[in-house]
C-alpha positions in Angstrom: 55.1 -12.6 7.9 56.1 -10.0 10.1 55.0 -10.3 14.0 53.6 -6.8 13.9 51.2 -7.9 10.8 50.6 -11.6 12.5 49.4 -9.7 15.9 47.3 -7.1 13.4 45.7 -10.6 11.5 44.8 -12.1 15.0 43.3 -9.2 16.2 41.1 -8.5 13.1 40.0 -12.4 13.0 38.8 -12.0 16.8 37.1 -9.0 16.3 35.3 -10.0 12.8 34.3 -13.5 15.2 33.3 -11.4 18.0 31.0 -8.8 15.3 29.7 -11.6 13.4 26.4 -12.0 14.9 26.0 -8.3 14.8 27.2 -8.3 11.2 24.6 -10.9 10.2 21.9 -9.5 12.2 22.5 -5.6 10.0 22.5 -8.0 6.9 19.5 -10.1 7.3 17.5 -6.5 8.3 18.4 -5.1 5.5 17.6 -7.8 3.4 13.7 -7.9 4.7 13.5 -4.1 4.3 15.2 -4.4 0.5 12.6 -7.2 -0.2 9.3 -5.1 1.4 10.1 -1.8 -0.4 11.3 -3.3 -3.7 13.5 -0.3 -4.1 14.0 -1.5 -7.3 11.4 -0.7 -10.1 11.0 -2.9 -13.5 13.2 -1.7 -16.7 9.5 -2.1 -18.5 6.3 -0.4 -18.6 3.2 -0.8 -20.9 1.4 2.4 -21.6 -2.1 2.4 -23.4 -2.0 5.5 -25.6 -4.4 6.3 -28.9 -4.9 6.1 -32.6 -2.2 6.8 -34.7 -1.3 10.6 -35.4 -3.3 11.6 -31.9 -2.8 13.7 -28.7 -2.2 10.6 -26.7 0.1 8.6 -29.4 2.1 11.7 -29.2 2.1 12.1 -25.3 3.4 8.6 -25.5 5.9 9.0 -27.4 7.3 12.1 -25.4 7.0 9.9 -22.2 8.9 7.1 -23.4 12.1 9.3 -24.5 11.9 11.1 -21.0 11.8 7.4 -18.9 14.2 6.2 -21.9 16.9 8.9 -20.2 16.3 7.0 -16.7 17.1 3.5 -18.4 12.9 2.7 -18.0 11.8 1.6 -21.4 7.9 2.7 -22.3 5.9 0.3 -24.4 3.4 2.1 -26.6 0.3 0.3 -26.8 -2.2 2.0 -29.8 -5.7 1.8 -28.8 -9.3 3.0 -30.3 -9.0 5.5 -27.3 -9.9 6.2 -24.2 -12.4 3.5 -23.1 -10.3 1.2 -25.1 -7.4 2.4 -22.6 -9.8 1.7 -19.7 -10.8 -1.6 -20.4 -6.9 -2.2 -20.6 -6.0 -1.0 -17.3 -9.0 -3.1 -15.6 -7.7 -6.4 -17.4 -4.1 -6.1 -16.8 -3.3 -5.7 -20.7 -1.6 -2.1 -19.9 0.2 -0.3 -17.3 -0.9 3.0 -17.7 -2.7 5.1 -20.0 -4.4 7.8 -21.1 -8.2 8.6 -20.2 -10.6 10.9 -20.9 -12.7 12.7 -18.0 -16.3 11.5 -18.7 -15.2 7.5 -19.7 -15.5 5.7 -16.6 -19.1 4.4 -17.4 -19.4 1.5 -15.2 -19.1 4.2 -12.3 -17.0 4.1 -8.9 -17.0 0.1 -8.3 -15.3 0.3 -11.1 -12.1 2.5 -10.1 -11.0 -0.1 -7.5 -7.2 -1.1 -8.4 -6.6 2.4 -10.6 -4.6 5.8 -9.5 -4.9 8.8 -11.2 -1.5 10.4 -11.6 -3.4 13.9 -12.1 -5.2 15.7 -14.7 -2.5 16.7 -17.5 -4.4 18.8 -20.1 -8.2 19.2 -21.5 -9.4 17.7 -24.5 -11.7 20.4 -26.6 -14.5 19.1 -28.3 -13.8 19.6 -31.7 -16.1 19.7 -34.2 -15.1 20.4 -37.9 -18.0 21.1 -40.5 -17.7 21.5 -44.2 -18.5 25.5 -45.2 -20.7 24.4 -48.2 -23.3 21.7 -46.0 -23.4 24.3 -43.5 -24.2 26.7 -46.8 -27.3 24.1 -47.4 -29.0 24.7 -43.7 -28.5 28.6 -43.4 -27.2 31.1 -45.7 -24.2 32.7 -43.4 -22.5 29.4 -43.8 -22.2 29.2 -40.2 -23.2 26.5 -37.7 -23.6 27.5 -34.2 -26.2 24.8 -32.1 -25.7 20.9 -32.3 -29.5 21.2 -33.4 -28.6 22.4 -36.9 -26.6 19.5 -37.8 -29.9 17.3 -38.4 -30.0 15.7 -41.5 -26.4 16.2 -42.2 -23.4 12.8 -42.6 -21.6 13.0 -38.8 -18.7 11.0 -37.7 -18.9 10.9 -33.7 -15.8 9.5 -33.0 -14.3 6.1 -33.0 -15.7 3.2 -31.6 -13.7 2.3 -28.1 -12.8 6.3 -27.6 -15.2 8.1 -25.2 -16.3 10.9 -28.1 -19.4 8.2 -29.0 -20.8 8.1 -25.3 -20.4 12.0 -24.9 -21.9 13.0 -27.9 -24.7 11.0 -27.3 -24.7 12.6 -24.2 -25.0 16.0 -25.6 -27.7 14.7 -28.3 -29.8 13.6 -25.3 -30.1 16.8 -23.7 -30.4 18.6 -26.4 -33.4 16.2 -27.5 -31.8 15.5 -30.7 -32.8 11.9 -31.8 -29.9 10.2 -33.7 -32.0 8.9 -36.6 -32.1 12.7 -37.7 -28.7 12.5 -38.8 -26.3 9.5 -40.7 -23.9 9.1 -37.9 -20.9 6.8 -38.0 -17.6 5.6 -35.9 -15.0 5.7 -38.2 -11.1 5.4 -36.8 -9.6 9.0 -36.6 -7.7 8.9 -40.0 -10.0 7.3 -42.1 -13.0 9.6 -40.9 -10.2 12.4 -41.8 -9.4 10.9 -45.6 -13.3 10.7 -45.6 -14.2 13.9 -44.6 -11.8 15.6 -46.9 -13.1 14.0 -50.0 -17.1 14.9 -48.9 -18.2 11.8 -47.3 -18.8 13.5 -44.0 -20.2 16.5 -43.6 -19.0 16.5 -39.8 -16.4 15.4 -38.1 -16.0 15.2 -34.4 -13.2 14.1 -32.3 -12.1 15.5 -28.9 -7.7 15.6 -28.7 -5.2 17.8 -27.3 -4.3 20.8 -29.9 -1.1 19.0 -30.4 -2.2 16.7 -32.2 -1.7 16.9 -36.1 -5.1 16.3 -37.4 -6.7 19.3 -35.3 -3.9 21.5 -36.7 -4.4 20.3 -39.9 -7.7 20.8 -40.1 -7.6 23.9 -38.1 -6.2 25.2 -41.8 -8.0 23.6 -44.6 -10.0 25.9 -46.8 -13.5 25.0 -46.4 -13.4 23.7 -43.5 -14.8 25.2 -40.3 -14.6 24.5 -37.0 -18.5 25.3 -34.7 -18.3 27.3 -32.2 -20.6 26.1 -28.8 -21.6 29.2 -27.5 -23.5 27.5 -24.8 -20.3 26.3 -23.4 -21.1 27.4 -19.9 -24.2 25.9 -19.9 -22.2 22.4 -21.4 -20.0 22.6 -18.2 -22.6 23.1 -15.8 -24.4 19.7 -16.4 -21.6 17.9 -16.9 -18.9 17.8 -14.3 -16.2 16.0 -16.4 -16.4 19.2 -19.1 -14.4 22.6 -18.5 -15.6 25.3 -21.0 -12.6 26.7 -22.8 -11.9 29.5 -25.2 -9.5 29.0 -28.4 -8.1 32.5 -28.9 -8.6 34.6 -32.0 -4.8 33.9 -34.0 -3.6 31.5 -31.6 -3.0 29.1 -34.6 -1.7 31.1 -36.9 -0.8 34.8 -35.6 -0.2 35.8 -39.4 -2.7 34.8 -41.0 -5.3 35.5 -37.9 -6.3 31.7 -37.6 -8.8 31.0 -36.4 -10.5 35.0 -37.3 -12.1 35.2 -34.1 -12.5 33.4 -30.5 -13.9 29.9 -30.5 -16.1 28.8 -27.8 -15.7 25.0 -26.8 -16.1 22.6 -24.2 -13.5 20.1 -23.0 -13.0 16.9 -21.1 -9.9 16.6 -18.7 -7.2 13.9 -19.5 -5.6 11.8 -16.7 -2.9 9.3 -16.7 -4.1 6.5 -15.0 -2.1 3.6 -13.3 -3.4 0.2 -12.6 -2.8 -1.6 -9.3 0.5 -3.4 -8.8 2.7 -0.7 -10.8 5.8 0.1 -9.0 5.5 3.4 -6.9 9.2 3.9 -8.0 7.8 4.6 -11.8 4.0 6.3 -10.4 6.6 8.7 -9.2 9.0 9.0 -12.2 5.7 9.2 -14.7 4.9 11.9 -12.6 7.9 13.7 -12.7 7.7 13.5 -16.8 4.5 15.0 -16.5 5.7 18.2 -14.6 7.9 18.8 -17.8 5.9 17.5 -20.3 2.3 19.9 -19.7 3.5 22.7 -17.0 4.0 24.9 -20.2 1.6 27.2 -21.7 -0.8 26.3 -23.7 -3.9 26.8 -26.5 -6.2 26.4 -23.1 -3.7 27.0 -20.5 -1.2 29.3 -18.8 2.0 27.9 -17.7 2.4 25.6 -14.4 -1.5 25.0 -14.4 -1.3 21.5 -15.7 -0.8 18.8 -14.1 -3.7 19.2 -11.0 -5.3 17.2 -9.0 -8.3 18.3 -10.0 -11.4 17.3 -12.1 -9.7 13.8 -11.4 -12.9 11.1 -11.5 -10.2 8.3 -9.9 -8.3 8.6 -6.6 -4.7 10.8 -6.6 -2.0 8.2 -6.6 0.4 9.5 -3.4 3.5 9.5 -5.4 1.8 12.4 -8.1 0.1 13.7 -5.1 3.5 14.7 -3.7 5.1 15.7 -7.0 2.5 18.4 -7.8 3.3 19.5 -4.6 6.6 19.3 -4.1 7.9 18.6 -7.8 11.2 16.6 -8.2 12.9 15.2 -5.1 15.8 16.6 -4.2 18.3 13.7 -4.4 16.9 12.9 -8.2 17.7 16.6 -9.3 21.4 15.8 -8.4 22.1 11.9 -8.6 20.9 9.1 -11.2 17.5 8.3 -11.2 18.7 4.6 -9.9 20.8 5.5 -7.0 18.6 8.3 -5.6 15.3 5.8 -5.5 16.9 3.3 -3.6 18.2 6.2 -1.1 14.9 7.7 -1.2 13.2 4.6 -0.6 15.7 3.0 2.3 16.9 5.4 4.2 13.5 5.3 6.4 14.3 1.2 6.7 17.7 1.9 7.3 17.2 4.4 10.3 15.0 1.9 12.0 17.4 -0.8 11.8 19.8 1.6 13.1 17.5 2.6 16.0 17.6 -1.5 16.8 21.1 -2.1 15.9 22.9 0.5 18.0 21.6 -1.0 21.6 23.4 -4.1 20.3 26.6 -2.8 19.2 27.3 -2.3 22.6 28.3 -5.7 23.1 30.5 -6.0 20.6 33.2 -4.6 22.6 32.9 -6.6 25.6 32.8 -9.9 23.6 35.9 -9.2 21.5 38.1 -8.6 24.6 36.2 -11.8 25.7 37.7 -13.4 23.1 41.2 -11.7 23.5 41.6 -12.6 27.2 40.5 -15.9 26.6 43.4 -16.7 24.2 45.5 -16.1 27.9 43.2 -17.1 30.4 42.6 -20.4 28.8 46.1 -21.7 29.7 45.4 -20.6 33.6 43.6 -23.7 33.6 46.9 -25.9 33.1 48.5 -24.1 35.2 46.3 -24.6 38.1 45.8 -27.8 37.5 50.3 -28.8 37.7 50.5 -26.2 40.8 47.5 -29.0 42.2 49.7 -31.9 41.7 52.7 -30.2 42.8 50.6 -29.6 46.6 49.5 -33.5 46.6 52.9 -34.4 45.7 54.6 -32.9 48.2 51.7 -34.0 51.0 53.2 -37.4 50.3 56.8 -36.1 49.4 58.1 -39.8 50.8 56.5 -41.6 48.0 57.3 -39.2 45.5 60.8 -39.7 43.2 63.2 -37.6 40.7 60.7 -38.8 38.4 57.1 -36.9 39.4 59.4 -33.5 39.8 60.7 -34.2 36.1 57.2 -34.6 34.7 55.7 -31.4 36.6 58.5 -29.6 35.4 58.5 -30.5 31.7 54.5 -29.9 31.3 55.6 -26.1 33.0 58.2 -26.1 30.0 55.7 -27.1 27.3 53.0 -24.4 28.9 55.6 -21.6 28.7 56.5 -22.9 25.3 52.9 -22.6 24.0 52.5 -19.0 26.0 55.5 -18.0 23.9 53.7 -18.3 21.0 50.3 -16.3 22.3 49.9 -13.4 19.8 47.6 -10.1 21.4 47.2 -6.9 20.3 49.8 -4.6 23.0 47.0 -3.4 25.3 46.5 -6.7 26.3 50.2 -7.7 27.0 50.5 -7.0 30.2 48.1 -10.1 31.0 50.4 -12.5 29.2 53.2 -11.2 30.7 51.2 -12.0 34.0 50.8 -15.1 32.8 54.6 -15.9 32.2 55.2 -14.1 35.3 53.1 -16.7 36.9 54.4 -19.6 35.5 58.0 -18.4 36.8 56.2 -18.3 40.2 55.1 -21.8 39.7 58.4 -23.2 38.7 60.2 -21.6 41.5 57.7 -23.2 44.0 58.4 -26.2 42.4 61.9 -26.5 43.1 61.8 -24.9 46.3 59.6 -27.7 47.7 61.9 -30.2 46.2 64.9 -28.8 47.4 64.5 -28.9 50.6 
């Protein structure tokens, strides 16, 4: 090994021994601000989403391919619906999922521990009749009033979905008593099959127009779907329900379905979070959402969904600044993973550089400590033979050949090890003062003992 590479070596060592401390200090901060952010969200999330062939089971599916591209894997959890979903998120079975504006029965004490991530789209009310009962109670065919549906078969929705509680609702104030009709809870699909073949009379559900029994149905011969032409009024005693128009053709532009405007009222749907999910994922959920319902819809123009409003739980920060401010700017260039734990640390790691810079200033001062010291160290020796050499020649009538001899071979052995001192060149000129004063020494030496 080269001299030039030996020197570079020595000087690296020193100033790695004199930064150490420093370097610790920089590693342990940023190891307490790694574990209190927990920039790193889990590769698994459970959402709560709906009965098979719904809104919600097809929502979920279109959120787990979009986190799926982010290396976040969605498991779909079916459910009766939306107060099935509820009751999930309040006993830690699920994640998230999908509510219904109008479900949270058990009122505000309650909501402790859930986040709404925003309202993403309304739910009409829909209610499907067949033309020939509706034939039986007037002679246009045509129901218009929950009133006329007395003494007709209704399915109010499933059991554990928040259609039962609302219709009763509706019933109630529009003093309808429910042993007037023969009302059941059937699961989505089998009230369908059921209402098809002339079991039911009525079926009501409220979903999303994507999903694929309300387009179905929108297109059945015989079937209608009741227009609530007190809509307004609907909305007006209930907060959680938004009257809403489905346009004349919007289903079918060729073959003018449905053949004029259909009045209906509809509960908002929010994704709700439970306490304890990563705000990493609250804020990439949210992020889906803005691609996932900002278009146009049956009951919407584009960029109106998602909101923050008509929202019955409190707005989780992370949606809260994504409707705002949409996707943060590092995500829409970098990977999702690399631009959280930016996002996320960069706050940390400009506080620990606000403490850490003060202390940097002593590295500088305690590595040429340490450089110096490999010279000064040896001054010590030094000092200590140019002693002897004064007591020596106090008493220069005891002293023989064989004290000078000694004092002179321990000032060959110190310039032997000073030889071998390695510092970087701005430091030379103190071991060449150290040489020099050895020479100084030595020539003293012999001068005393020469005379």
């Amino acid at each position: 090994m080269s001299k030039t590479i030996s020197n570079t070596l020595l000087s690296l060592r020193a100033l790695i021994s004199s930064a150490g401390p420093f370097i610790l200090l920089a590693v342990a901060l940023l190891g307490l601000a790694w574990w209190w952010l927990d920039p790193n969200p889990p590769k698994r999330v459970t959402l709560a989403t709906g009965p098979a062939q719904s809104a919600y089971a097809e929502f979920g599916t279109r959120y787990a391919k979009a986190l799926a591209l982010t290396g976040i894997e969605v498991r779909l959890l079916p459910s009766e619906g939306s107060q099935d979903n509820l009751q999930m998120l309040r006993d830690g079975r699920a994640d998230l999922g999908f509510v219904q504006g109008g479900s949270n029965e058990a009122g505000a004490n309650a909501q402790s521990g859930i986040e709404s991530l925003g309202s993403l789209f309304v739910e009409p009310l829909w209610l499907f009749y067949q033309a020939d009962a509706a034939a039986k109670i007037n002679a246009g065919g045509v129901l218009t009033a929950l009133s006329q549906l007395k003494g007709l078969r209704v399915n109010v929705g499933t059991a554990g979905s928040g259609v039962p509680a609302l219709m009763e609702k509706m019933f109630e104030v529009n003093r309808i008593a429910s042993n007037t009709m023969t009302l059941s809870k059937l699961e989505q699909t089998p009230a369908t099959v059921a209402f098809l073949n002339g079991e039911l009379d009525a079926l009501v559900f409220a979903s999303a127009p994507e999903s694929l029994m309300v387009q179905m149905l929108l297109q059945t011969p015989g079937v209608k779907l009741m227009d609530f032409a007190q809509n307004e009024a609907y909305s007006r005693r209930f907060a959680f329900l938004a009257p809403v128009t489905l346009p004349r053709g919007v289903v079918d532009l060729a073959g003018d379905v449905p053949a004029q405007d259909v009045r209906l009222v509809a509960p908002t749907t929010t994704l709700l979070a439970r306490d304890g999910v990563h705000p990493a994922l609250l804020g990439l959920l949210s992020q889906a959402s803005l691609s996932l319902h900002s278009k146009a819809g049956w009951f919407n123009r584009a960029h109106e969904f998602p909101n923050a409003a008509n929202t019955e739980f409190p707005l989780a920060k992370e949606a809260e600044r994504t409707i705002r401010n949409g996707v943060p700017l590092l995500q829409r260039y970098l990977p999702f993973s690399l631009a959280n734990v930016m996002e996320r640390m960069w706050l940390a790691l400009g506080i620990i550089i606000a403490v850490l810079l003060p202390l940097s200033r002593i590295v500088p001062p305690l590595y040429q400590f340490r450089i110096r010291s490999r010279v000064f160290r040896w001054y010590g020796q030094l000092r200590a033979i140019e002693e002897r050499l004064g007591t020596q020649a106090g008493a220069a009538a005891d002293a023989g050949p064989d004290s000078v001899n000694a004092l002179v071979r321990e000032l060959d052995e110190l310039e032997a090890h000073v030889e071998k001192i390695s510092v970087p060149l701005s430091y030379a000129d103190e071991l060449y003062s150290l040489r020099n004063h050895i020479d100084l020494v030595r020539q003293k030496l012999l001068k005393t003992w020469t005379r």
